[in-house]
C-alpha positions as CSV (number, residue, x, y, z in Angstrom):
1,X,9.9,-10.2,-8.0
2,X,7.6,-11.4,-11.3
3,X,4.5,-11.9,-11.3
4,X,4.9,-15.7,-11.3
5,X,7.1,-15.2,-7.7
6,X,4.6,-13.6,-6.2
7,X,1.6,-16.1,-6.9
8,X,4.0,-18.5,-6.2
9,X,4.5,-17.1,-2.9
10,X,0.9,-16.7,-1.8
11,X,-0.3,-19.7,-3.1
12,X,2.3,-21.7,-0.5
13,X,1.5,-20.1,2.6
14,X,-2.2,-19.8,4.2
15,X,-1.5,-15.8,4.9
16,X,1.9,-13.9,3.9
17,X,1.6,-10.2,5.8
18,X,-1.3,-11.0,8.0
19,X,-4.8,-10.8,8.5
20,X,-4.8,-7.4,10.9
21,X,-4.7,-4.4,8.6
22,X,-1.2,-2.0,8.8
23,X,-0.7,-0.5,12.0
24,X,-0.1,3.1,10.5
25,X,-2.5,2.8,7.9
26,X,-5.8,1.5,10.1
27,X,-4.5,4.7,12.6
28,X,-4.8,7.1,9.8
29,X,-7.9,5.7,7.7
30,X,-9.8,6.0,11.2
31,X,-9.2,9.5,11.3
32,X,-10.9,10.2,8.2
33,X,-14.3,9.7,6.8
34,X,-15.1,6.9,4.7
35,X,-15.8,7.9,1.1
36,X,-13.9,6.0,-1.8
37,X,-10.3,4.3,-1.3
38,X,-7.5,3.6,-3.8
39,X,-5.4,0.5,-2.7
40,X,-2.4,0.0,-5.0
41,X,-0.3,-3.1,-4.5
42,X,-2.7,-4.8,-1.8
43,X,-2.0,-8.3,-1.7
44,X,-4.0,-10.4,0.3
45,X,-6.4,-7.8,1.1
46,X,-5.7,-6.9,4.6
47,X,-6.1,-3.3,4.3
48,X,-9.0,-3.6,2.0
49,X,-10.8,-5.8,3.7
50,X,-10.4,-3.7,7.1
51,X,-11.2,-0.3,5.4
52,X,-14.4,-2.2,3.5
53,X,-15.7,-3.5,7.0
54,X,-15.3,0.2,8.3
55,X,-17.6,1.9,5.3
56,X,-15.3,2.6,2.7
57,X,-15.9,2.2,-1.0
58,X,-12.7,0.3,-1.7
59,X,-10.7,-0.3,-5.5
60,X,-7.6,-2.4,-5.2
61,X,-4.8,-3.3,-7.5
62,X,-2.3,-6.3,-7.6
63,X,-0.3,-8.1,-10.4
64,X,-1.1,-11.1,-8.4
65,X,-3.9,-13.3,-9.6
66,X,-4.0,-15.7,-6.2
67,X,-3.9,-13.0,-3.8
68,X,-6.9,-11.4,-5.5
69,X,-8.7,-14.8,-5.0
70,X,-7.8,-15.1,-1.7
71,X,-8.8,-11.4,-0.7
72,X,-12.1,-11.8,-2.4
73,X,-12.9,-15.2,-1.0
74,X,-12.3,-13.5,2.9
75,X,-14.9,-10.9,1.3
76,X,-17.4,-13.4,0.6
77,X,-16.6,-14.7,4.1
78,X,-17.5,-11.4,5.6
79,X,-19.8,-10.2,3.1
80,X,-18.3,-7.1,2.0
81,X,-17.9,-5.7,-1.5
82,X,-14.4,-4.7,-2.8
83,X,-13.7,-3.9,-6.7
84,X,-10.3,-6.1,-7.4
85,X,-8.1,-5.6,-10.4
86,X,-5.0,-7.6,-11.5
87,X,-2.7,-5.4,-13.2
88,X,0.6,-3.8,-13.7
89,X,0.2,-1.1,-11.5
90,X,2.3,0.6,-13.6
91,X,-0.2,0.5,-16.6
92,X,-3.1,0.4,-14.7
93,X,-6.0,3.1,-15.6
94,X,-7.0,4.9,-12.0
95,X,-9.3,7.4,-12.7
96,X,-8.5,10.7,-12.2
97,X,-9.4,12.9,-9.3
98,X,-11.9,10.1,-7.7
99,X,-10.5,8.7,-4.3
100,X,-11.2,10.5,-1.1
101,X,-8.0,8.6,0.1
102,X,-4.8,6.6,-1.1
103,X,-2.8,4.2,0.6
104,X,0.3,2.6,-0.7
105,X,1.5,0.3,1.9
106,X,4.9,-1.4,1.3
107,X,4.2,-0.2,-2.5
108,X,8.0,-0.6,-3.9
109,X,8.5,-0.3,-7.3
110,X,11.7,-0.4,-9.2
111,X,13.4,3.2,-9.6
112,X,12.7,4.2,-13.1
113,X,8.6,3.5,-12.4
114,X,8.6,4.9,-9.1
115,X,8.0,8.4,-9.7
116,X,5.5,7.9,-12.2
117,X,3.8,5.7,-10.6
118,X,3.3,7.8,-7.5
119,X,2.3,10.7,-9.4
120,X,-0.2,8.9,-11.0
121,X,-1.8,7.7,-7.7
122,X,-1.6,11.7,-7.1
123,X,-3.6,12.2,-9.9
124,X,-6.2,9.5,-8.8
125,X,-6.7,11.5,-5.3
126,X,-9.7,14.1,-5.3
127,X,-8.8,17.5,-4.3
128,X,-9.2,17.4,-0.4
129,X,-8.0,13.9,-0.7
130,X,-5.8,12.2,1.8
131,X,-2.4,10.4,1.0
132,X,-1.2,7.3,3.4
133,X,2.2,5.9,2.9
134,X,4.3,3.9,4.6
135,X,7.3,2.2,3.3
136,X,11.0,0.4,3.8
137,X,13.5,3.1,4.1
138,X,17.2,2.5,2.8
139,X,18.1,1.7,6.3
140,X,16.2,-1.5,6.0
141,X,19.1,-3.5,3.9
142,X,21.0,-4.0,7.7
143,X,17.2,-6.0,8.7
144,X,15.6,-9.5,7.9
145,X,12.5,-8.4,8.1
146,X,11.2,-8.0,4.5
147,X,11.0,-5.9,2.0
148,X,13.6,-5.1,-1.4
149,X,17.2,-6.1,-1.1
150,X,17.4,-3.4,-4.0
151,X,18.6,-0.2,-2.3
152,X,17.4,1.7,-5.7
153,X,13.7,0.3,-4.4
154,X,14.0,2.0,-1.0
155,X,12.7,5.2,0.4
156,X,14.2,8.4,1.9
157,X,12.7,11.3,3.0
158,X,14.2,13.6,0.3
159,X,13.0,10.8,-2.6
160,X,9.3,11.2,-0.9
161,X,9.5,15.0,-0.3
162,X,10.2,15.4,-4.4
163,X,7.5,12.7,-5.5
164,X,4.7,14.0,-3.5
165,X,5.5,17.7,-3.0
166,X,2.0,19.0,-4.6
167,X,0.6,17.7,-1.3
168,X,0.2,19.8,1.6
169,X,0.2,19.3,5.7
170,X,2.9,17.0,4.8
171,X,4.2,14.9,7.5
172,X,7.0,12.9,7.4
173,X,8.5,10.6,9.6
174,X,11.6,7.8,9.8
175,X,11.8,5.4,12.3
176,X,12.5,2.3,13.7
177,X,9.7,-0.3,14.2
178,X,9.0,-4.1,15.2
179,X,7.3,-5.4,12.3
180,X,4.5,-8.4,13.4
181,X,2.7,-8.6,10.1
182,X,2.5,-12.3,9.3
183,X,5.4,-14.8,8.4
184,X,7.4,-11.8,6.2
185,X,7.1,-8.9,8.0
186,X,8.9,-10.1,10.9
187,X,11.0,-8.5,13.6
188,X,13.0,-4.7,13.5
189,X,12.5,-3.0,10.5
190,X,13.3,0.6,9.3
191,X,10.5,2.7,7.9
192,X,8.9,5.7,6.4
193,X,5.5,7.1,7.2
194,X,4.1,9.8,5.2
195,X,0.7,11.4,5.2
196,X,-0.7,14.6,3.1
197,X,-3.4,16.1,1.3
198,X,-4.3,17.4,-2.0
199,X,-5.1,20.6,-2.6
């Protein structure tokens, strides 16, 4: 989708993935302690928002100018600080070796960027740092409930094992889930979770 799709989309409905933060990623953040966070591809800020309220120093990316509104007005609402940059997340400049922690949640790109892209959020992880994915796996053409219709877009475990093998205490998992993340992310949906560090 362009750039003009996506405002498009969040400018006609109140909340497009939900207010709660992501299942898998609020279970791992909570495990670690708070220290700075890299949030590529964040939307409407739920993640943000939920890591922000729970002590984390939080930088987020999307090429979405409404959904950056709308995440920082909920901030102002809750009176917590997040740094918010519209970009190409695919040009965008994170600085090296800074985050404690990652998360790319639902963070398709198309093919020939993918790679890139998720070495450079790699790169933006400190050494020690921790890695949160979770993602649509090819299996998710046969659902309705969201993500790219573009099996090139899609994970699989081999895809994920190449991009991110300079991680360690790699774990991997594919599975089937119900998706209840606002009017998008409804219903069965096939996934991928991954979560490593960097040495």
């Amino acid at each position: 989708m362009s750039k003009q799709l996506w405002d498009e989309r969040y400018a006609a409905h109140e909340i497009v993935y939900g207010y709660e933060p992501n299942v898998f990623f609020k279970e791992q953040l909570d495990r670690l302690t708070p220290g700075k966070l890299l949030l590529p591809a964040e939307g409407e800020g739920r993640n943000a928002l939920y890591a922000a309220s729970r002590g984390w120093e939080v930088t987020a990316y999307d090429f979405s100018e409404v959904a950056r509104e709308k995440t920082l007005k909920r901030a102002r609402e809750k009176q917590l600080a997040i740094d918010y940059f519209v970009d190409d997340l695919t040009a965008a400049n994170f600085q090296e070796s800074t985050f404690d922690s990652v998360g790319l949640i639902f963070a398709h790109l198309p093919a020939h960027q993918r790679r890139d892209f998720h070495r450079k959020c790699l790169r933006a992880l400190k050494p020690g740092g921790t890695l949160i994915l979770e993602g649509f796996s090819k299996e998710q053409l046969a659902f309705q409930s969201g993500g790219p219709k573009d099996e090139a877009m899609l994970f699989d475990e081999d895809m994920l094992r190449k991009d991110f093998q300079d991680l360690y205490s790699i774990r991997l998992q594919k599975l089937q889930i119900t998706l209840q993340e606002g009017p998008f992310h409804q219903g069965p949906a096939a996934v991928i979770r991954l979560t490593g560090v960097k040495a």
